[in-house]
C-alpha positions as a Markdown table, in Angstrom:
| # | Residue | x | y | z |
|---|---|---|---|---|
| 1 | Unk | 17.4 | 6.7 | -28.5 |
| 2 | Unk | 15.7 | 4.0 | -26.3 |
| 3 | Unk | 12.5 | 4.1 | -24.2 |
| 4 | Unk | 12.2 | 3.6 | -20.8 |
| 5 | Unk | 9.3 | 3.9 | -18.1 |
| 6 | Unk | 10.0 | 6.9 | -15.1 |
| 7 | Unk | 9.1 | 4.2 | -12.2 |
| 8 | Unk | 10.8 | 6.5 | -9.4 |
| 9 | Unk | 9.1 | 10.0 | -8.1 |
| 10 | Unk | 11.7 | 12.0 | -9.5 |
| 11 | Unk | 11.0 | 13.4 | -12.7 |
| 12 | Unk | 13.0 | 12.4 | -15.8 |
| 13 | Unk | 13.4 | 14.6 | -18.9 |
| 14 | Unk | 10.4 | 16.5 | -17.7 |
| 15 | Unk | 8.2 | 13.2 | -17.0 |
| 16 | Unk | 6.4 | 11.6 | -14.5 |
| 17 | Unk | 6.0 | 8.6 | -12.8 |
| 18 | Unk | 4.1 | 6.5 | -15.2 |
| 19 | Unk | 5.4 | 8.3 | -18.7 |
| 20 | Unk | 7.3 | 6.9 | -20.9 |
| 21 | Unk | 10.8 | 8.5 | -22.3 |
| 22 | Unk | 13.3 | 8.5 | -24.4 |
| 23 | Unk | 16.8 | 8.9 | -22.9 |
| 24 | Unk | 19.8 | 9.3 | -25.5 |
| 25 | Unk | 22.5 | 6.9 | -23.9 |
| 26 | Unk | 25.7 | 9.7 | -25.5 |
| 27 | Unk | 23.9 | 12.5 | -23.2 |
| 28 | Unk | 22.1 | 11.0 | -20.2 |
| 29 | Unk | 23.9 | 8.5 | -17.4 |
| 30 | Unk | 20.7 | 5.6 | -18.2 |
| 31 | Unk | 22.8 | 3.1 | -16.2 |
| 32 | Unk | 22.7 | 5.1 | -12.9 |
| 33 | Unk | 19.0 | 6.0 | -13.2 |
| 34 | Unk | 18.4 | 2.5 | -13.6 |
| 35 | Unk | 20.1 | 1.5 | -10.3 |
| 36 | Unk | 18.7 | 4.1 | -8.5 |
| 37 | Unk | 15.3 | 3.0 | -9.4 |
| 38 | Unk | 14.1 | 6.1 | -11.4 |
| 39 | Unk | 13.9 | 4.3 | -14.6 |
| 40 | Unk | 13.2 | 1.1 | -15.9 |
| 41 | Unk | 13.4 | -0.5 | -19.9 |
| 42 | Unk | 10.2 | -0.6 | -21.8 |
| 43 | Unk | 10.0 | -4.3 | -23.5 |
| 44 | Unk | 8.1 | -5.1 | -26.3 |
| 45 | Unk | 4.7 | -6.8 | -25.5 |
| 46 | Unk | 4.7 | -10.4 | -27.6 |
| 47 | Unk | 2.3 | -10.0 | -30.3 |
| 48 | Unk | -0.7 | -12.0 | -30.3 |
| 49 | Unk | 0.1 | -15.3 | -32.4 |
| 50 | Unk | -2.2 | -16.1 | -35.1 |
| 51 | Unk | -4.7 | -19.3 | -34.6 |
| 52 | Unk | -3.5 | -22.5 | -36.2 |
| 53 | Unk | -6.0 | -24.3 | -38.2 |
């Protein structure tokens, strides 16, 4: 399954605007709530890179 933000005002798999998901791309549509702006992808934030000495 992959994660995704709910962005729109419609709930999504019971969440809200704000919440993150996960949407299993065999059972739920992803591309068309993506267009229509309900959901967006959750990236990974860069991890902090260790000080050089």
């Amino acid at each position: 399954m992959t994660t995704y933000k709910v962005i729109g005002i419609c709930t999504v798999a019971g969440k809200k605007r704000g919440e993150v998901v996960e949407l299993d791309p065999e059972l739920i549509n992803i591309e068309a709530l993506v267009e229509a702006g309900h959901i967006e992808p959750v990236t990974a934030r860069p991890g902090k890179k260790e000080a050089s000495k």
